[in-house]
C-alpha positions as CSV (number, residue, x, y, z in Angstrom):
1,X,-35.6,-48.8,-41.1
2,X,-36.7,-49.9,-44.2
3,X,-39.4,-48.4,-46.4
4,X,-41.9,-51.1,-46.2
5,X,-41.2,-51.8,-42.6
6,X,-41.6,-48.0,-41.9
7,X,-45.1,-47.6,-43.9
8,X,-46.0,-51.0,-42.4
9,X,-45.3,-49.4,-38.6
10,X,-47.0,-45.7,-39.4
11,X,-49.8,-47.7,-40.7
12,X,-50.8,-50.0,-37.4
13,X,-49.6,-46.3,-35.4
14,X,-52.3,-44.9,-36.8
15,X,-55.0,-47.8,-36.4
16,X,-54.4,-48.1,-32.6
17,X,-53.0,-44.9,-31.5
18,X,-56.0,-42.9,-30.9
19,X,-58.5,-45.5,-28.9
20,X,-56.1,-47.9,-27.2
21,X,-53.9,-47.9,-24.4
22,X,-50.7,-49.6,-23.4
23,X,-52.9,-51.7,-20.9
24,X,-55.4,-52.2,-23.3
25,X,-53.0,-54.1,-25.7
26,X,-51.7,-55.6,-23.2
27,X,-55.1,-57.3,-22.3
28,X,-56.0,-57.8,-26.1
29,X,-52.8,-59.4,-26.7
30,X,-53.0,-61.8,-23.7
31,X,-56.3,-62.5,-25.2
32,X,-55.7,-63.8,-28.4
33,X,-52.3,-65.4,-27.3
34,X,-54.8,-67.8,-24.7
35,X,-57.0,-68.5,-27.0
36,X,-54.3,-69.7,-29.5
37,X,-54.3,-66.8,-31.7
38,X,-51.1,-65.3,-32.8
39,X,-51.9,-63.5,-36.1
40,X,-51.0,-59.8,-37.5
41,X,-53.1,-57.9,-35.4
42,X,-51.6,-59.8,-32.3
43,X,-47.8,-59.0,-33.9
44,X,-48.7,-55.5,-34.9
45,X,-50.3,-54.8,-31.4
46,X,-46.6,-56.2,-29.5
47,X,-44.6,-53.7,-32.5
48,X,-46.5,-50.8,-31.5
49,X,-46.5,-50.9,-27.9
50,X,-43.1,-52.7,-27.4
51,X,-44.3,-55.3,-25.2
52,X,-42.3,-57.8,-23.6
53,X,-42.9,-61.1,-22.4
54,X,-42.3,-60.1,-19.3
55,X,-44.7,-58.1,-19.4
56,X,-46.9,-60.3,-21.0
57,X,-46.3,-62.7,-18.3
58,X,-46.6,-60.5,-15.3
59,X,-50.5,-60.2,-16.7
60,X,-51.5,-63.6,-17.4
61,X,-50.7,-64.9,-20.3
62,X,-49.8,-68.7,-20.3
63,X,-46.3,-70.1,-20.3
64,X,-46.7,-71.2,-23.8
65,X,-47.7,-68.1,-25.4
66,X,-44.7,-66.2,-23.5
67,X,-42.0,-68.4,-25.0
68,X,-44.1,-67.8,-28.8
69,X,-43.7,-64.0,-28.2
70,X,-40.3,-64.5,-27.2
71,X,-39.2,-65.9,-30.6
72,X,-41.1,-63.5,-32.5
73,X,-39.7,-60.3,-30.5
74,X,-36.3,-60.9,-30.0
């Protein structure tokens, strides 16, 4: 890993470690992704917590948003 990649990661690890959970982002990620927001926060949130579509999909998020999150991630 990278330097900038690696400060980039330790810095969203330590934004969301300490109050959110994996189910949390899960729902916060589904969130933004139905209401047509796919910014940093929504990218940093899937990096941290290694979600998966699948995942993503087994929870509700739309068709649409799967297939966005499945370019980004793999």
């Amino acid at each position: 890993m990278g330097k900038a990649k690696k400060r980039n990661f330790d810095k969203c690890k330590h934004l969301y470690s300490m109050c959110m959970k994996r189910e949390d982002a899960i729902n916060k990620v589904i969130e933004r992704l139905n209401a047509n927001i796919f910014d940093v926060e929504s990218k940093n949130l899937i990096t941290l917590f290694g979600l998966h579509p699948e995942e993503l999909s087994e929870n509700g998020a739309s068709w649409e948003s799967v297939k966005l999150v499945d370019r980004y991630v793999f």
